[in-house]
C-alpha positions in Angstrom: 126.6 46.3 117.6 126.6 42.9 119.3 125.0 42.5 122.5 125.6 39.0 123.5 122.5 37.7 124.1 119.3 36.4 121.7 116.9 37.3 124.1 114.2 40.2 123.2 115.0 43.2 124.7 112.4 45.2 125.9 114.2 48.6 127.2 117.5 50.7 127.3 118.3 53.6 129.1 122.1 55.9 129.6 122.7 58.0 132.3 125.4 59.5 129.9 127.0 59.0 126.7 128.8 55.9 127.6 127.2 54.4 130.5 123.9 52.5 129.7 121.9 49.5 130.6 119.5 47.0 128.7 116.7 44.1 129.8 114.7 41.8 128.3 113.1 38.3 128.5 115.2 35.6 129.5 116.4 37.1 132.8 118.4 39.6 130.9 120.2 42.5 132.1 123.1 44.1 130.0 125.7 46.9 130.6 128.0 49.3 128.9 130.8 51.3 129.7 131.4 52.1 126.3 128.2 53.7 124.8 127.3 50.5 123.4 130.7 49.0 121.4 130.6 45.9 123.9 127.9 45.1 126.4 128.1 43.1 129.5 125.7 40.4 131.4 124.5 41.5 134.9 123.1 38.7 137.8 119.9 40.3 138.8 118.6 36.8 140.9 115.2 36.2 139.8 114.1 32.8 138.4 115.7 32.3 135.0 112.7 32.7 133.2 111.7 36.4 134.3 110.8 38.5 131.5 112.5 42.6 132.1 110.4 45.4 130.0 112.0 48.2 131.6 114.8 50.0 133.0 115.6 53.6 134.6 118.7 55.0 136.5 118.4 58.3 138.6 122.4 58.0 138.9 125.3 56.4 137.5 124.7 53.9 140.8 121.1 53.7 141.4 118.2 51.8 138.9 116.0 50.5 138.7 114.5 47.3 136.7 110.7 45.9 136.5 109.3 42.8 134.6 106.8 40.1 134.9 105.1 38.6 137.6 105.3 41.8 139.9 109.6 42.0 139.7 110.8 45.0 141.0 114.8 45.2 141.3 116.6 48.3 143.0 120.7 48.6 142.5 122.7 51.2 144.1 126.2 50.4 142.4 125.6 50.5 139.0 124.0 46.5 138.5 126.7 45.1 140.8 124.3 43.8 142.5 120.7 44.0 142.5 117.3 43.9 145.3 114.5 42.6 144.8 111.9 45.3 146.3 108.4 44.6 147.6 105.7 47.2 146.3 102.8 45.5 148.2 100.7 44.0 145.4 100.2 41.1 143.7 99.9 39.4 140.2 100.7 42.5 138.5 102.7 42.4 135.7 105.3 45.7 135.7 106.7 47.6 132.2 107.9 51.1 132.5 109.5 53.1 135.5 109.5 56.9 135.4 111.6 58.7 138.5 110.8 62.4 138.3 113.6 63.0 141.2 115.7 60.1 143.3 112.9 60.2 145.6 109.7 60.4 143.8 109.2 57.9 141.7 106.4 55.5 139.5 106.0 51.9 137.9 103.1 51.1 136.0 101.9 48.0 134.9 98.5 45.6 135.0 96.8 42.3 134.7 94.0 41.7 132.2 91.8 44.6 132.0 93.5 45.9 135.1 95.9 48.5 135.6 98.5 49.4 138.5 100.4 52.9 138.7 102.6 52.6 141.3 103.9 55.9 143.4 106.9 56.3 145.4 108.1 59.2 147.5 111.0 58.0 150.0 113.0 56.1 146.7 111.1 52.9 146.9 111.2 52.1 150.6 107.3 52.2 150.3 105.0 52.1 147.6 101.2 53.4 146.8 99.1 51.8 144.6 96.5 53.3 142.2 94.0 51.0 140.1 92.5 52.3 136.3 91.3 50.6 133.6 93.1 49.0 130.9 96.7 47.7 132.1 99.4 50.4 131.9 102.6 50.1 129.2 104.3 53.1 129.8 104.5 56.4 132.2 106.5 59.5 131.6 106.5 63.0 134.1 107.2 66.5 133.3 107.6 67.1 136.9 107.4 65.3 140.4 103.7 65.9 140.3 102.6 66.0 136.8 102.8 63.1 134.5 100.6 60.3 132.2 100.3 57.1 131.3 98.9 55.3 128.6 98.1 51.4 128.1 96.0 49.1 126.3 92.6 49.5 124.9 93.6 52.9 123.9 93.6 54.3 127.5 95.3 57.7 128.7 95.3 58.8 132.2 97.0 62.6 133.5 97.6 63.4 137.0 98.7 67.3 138.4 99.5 65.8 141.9 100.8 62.5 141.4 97.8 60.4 143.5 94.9 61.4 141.6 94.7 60.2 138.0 92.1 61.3 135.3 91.3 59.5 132.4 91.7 61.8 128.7 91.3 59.0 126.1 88.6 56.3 127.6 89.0 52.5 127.7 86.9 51.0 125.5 85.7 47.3 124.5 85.6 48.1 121.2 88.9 50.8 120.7 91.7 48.2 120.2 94.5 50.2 120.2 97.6 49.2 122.5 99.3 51.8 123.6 102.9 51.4 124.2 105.0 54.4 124.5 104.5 58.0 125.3 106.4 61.5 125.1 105.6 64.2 126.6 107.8 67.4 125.6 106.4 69.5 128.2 103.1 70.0 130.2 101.5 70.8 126.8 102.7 68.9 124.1 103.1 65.6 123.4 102.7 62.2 122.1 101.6 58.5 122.3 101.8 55.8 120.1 100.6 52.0 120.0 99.2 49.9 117.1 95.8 49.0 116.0 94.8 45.0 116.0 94.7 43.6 112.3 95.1 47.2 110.5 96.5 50.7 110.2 94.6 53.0 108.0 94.5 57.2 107.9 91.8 57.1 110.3 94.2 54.5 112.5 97.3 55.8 111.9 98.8 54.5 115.6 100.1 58.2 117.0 98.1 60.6 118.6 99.6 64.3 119.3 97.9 66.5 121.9 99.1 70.7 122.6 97.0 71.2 125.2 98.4 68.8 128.2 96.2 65.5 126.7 92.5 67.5 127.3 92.7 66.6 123.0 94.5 63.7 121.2 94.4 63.7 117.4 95.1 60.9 115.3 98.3 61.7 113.1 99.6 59.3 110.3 102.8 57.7 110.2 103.2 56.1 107.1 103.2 52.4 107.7 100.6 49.8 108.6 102.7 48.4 111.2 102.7 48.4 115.2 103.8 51.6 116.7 106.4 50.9 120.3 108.0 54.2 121.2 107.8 57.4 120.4 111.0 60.3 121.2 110.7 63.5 119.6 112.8 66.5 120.2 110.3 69.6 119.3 106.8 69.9 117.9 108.2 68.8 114.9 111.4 66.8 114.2 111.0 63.1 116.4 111.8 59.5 115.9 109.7 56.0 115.9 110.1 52.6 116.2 107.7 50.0 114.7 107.3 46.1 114.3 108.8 44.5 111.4 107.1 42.2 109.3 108.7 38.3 109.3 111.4 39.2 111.5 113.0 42.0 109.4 112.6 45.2 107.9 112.3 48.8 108.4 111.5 49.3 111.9 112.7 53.5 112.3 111.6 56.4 110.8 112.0 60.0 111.4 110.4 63.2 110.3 110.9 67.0 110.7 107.4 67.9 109.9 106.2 67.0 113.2 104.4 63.5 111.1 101.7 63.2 109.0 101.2 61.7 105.3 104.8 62.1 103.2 106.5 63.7 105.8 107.9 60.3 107.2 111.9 59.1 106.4 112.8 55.5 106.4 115.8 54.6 107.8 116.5 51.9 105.3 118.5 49.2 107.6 116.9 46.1 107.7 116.8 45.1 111.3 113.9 42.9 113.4 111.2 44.5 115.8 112.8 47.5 117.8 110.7 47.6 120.8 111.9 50.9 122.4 114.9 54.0 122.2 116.8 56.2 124.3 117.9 59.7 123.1 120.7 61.1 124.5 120.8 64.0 122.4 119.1 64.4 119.1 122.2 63.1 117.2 122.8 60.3 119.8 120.5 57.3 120.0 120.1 53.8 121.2 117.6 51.3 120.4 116.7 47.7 121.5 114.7 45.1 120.2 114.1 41.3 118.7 117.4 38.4 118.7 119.3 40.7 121.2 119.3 43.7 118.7 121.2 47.0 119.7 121.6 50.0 117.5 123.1 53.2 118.2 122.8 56.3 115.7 125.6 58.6 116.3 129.3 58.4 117.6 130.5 58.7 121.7 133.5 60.1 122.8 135.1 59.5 125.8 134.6 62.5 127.7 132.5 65.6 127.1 133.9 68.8 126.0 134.4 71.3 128.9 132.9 74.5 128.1 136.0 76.5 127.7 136.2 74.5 124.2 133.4 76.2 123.1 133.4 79.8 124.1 130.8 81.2 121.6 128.5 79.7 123.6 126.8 81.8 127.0 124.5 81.7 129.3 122.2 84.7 130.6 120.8 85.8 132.7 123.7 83.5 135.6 122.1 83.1 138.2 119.1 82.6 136.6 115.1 82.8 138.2 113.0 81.7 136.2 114.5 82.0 132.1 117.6 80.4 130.9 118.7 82.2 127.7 121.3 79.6 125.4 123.2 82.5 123.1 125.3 80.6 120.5 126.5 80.9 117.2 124.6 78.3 115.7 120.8 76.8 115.9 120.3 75.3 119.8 118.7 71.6 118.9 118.2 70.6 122.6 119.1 71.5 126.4 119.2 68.9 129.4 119.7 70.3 132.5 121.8 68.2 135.0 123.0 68.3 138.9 126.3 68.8 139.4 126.5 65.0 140.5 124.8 64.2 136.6 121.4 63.4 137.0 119.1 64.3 134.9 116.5 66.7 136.3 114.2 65.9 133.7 111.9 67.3 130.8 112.5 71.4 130.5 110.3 73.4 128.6 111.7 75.3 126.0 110.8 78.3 123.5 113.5 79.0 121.2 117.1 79.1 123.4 115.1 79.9 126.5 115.3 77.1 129.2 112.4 77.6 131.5 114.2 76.7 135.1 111.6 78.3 137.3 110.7 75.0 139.1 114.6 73.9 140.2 115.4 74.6 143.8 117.7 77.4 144.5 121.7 76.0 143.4 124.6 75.0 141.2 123.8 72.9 137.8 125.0 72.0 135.0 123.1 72.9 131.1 124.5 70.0 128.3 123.6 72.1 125.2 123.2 70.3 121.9 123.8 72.5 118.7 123.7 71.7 115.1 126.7 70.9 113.6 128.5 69.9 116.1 128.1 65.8 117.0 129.2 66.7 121.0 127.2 68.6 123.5 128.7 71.6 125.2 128.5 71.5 129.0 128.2 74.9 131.1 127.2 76.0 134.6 124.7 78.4 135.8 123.3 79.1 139.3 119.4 79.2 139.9 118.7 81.8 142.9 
């Protein structure tokens, strides 16, 4: 799809299937209405040459946007407009945002060998600021309180309260791994991925998978030699990459359903340039962004999503719910998203099987935007959490 612009893009993000935003160098912002089919420039009034590496919306009206040269942009109607908003450092350079509710939020980022994570709890009005080593390329949270990020020099850090971080995988003069991208399918499991300076081997392979909540990382191969720069994968075993493409183009995604590892890698065989990051929507929906004002989406939108009268073999139990979610349908449950009534996202759930664990939602009416296989269109149902 054509984006309109030649600038690198950095980042993309959708709040739902058709509703999505993209940045890059060159002052770029972009918007869709329409999944992705047609994209649209936004003004976000920072000097023309400020360089965007990512983007994240708690709403169909509020995002966020950080780049270069300590940029930090706020919008509360959808990129109408946007605010510049003052975190209280300096001379930090920003690339990922991470909002675990509309409130609580972090932006990491770093200058040299120094890195910034960035907390806020009152949706940006005021901001804390933590220093590690290594400077920070991407953040992720399971919860308001738990969450990592990882960076260059092959650091790691893990927090359980969201102000005191502790390293897992050290920063090292000598480990030249960049880090830059992370996913984290629960508390327990998950990944991060970066690329090794001048080589790739078995022992280098440029993904590292931990099950017990990062207190082990092992190295798992991925089948190419070139630079890892994100990572989404759906269960312990069937996820995407992205990679670097050699001289401008090549085959930058690749899949597997054997959770990685030597031969178990599929090469998506469109030759595109560098795709630097991707946005899931469901595991049969996908964006991704990347060199010459590249956009891709795998999968087809609609223009609405299917009420859940148009699926009734599908049921929810125990509603209301305290602490499990049980998903009965007629088919194999590929994912579950659980959303306020309002549509935000209220982020990563852990899941066995097709039980939703919603012990940590306050008390309430939400939505569940189940995603089955065979069938291209999530189904949407409501539940109560005592």
């Amino acid at each position: 799809m054509t984006s309109g612009s030649s600038a690198i893009l950095n980042d993309v993000y959708f709040v739902d299937e058709l509703r999505g935003w993209a940045v890059g160098f060159e002052n770029t912002i972009l918007a869709t209405t329409d999944g992705g089919t047609t994209w649209s420039p936004q003004t976000p009034g920072t000097p023309a040459n400020t360089g965007f590496h990512a983007v994240f919306f708690t709403s169909a009206t509020e995002g966020w946007v950080a780049g270069l040269g300590n940029v930090l942009l706020k919008t509360v109607n959808g990129g109408a407009t946007w605010t510049s908003v003052n975190t209280g450092v300096s001379n930090v350079n920003l690339r990922d945002i991470w909002f675990a509710t509309p409130e609580i939020g972090y932006v990491v980022g770093g200058q040299g060998l120094t890195g910034t994570i960035l907390r806020t709890t009152n949706g940006g009005a005021s901001w804390s600021a933590t220093t590690v080593q290594g400077g920070m390329n991407a953040v992720q949270f399971v919860s308001p309180t738990k969450g990592w990020v990882c960076g260059n020099r092959g650091a790691v850090y893990h927090t359980s309260d969201g102000i005191n971080w502790v390293e897992q995988l050290p920063f090292g003069s000598d480990f030249t791994y960049s880090l830059l991208g992370i996913h984290m399918l629960n508390e327990n499991e998950g990944r991060v991925v970066g690329g090794r300076v001048g080589y790739d081997n078995a022992t280098y392979p440029g993904m590292l998978h931990t099950v017990d909540g990062g207190q082990n990382w092992d190295f798992v191969a991925t089948g190419t030699v070139a630079g890892k720069t994100d990572v989404h994968f759906f269960n312990g075993q069937e996820g995407w990459l992205s990679t670097t493409a050699p001289l401008g183009e090549g085959y930058p995604l690749r899949s597997t359903s054997a959770g990685g590892g030597i031969g178990n890698w599929v090469v998506n065989t469109d030759s595109l340039p560098t795709i630097h990051a991707l946005h899931f929507h469901s595991p049969t929906l996908a964006w991704g962004v990347g060199d010459y004002g590249v956009i891709v989406r795998m999968g087809d939108v609609e223009t609405g999503i299917r009420p859940a009268a148009a699926a009734p073999a599908v049921h929810l139990a125990p509603n209301p719910a305290r602490d499990q979610l049980r998903i009965e349908a007629g088919t194999t449950v590929l994912g579950a998203e659980v959303l306020t009534f309002d549509g935000r996202n209220c982020g990563p759930m852990q899941r066995t099987g097709s039980n939703v664990d919603v012990s940590a939602l306050a008390p309430g009416m939400y939505l569940v935007r189940v995603f089955m296989q065979g069938h291209a269109s999530p189904t949407v149902l409501r539940f109560a959490k005592e």
